[in-house]
C-alpha positions as CSV (number, residue, x, y, z in Angstrom):
1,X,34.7,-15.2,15.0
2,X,35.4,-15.6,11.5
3,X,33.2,-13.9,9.0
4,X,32.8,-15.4,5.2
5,X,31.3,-13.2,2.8
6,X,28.0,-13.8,1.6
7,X,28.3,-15.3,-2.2
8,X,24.8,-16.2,-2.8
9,X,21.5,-14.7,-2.4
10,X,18.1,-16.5,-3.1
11,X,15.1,-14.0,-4.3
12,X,11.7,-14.6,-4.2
13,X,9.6,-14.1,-6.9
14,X,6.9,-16.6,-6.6
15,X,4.1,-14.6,-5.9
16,X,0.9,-14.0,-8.6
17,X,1.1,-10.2,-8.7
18,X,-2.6,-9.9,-8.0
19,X,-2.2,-6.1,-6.8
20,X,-0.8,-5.2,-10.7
21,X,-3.9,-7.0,-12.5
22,X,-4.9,-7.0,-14.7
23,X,-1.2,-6.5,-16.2
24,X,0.1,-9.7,-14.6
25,X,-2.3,-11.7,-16.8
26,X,0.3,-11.9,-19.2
27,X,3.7,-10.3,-17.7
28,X,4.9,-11.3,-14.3
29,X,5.4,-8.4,-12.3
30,X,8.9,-9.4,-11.5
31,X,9.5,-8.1,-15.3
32,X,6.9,-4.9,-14.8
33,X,9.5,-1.7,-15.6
34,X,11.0,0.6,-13.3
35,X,11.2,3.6,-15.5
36,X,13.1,1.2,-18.4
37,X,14.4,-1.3,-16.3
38,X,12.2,-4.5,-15.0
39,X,12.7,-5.0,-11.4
40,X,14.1,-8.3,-11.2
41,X,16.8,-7.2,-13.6
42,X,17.5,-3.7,-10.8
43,X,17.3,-6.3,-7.9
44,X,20.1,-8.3,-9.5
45,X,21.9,-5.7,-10.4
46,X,22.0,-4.9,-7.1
47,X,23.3,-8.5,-5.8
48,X,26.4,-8.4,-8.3
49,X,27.2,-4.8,-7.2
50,X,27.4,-6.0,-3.8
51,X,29.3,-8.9,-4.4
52,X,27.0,-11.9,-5.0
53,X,28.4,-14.5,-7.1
54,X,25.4,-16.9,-7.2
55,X,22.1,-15.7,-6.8
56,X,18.4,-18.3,-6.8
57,X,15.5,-16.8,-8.3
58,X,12.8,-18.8,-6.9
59,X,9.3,-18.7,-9.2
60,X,6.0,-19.8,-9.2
61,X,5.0,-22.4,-12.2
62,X,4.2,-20.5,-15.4
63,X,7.3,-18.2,-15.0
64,X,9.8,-19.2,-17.5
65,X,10.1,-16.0,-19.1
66,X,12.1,-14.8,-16.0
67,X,14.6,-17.4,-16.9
68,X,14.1,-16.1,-20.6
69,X,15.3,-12.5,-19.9
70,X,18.3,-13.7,-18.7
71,X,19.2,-16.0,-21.0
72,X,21.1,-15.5,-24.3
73,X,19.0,-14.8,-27.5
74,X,20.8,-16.0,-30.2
75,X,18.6,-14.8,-33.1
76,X,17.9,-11.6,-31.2
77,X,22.0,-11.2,-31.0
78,X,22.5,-12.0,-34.7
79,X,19.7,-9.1,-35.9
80,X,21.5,-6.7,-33.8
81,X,25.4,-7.4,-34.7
82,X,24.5,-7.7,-38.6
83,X,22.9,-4.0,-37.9
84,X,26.0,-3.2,-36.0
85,X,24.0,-2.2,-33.2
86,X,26.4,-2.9,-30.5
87,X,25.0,-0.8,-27.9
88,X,22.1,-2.8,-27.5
89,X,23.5,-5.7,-28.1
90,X,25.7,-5.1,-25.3
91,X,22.8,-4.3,-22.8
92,X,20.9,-7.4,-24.0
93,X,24.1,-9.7,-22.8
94,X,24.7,-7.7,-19.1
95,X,21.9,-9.9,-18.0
96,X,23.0,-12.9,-18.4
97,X,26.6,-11.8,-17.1
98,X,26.1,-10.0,-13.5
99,X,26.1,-13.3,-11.9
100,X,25.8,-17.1,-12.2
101,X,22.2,-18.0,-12.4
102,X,19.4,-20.3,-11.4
103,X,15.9,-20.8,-11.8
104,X,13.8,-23.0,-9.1
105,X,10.2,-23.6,-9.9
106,X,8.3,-23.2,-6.1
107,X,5.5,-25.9,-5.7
């Protein structure tokens, strides 16, 4: 039997995040921080590491900001190369670059 490697993964991330109120008001807890790092962003880290070439991030209505995050920030990008800070400016683009992206909005 012929095994294919597995090129896309699908993530869940639908969920309210009633067990982190009251921050989740405001924040989805896919973006609460792990140490300096929000958790979607170690999850998809993960997937790329391992190969994953397309990956589905599946949220509830009301999460756009997940798509935000990983998504290019033009004006952000301009502030940081006119202050030459590269560093950060090159930690702000490794989202958007692990992997080929998509957003789904779960009913």
């Amino acid at each position: 039997m012929l095994m294919r490697p597995v090129r896309t993964a699908v993530i869940p991330a639908g969920g309210l995040g009633t067990r982190f109120l009251p921050f989740t008001r405001a924040i989805p807890k896919e973006l609460l921080p792990l140490v300096d790092t929000p958790v979607i962003a170690l999850v998809v880290e993960a997937c790329a590491a391992a190969g994953i070439e397309r990956i589905v991030i599946v949220g509830a209505p009301g999460k756009g900001v997940l798509a935000s995050y990983f998504g290019p920030s033009p004006r952000l990008e301009r502030r940081l190369e006119s202050e030459g800070r590269t560093a950060e400016l090159e930690q702000l683009r490794r989202a958007e670059q692990l992997a080929e992206l998509h957003f789904v909005e779960q009913g």
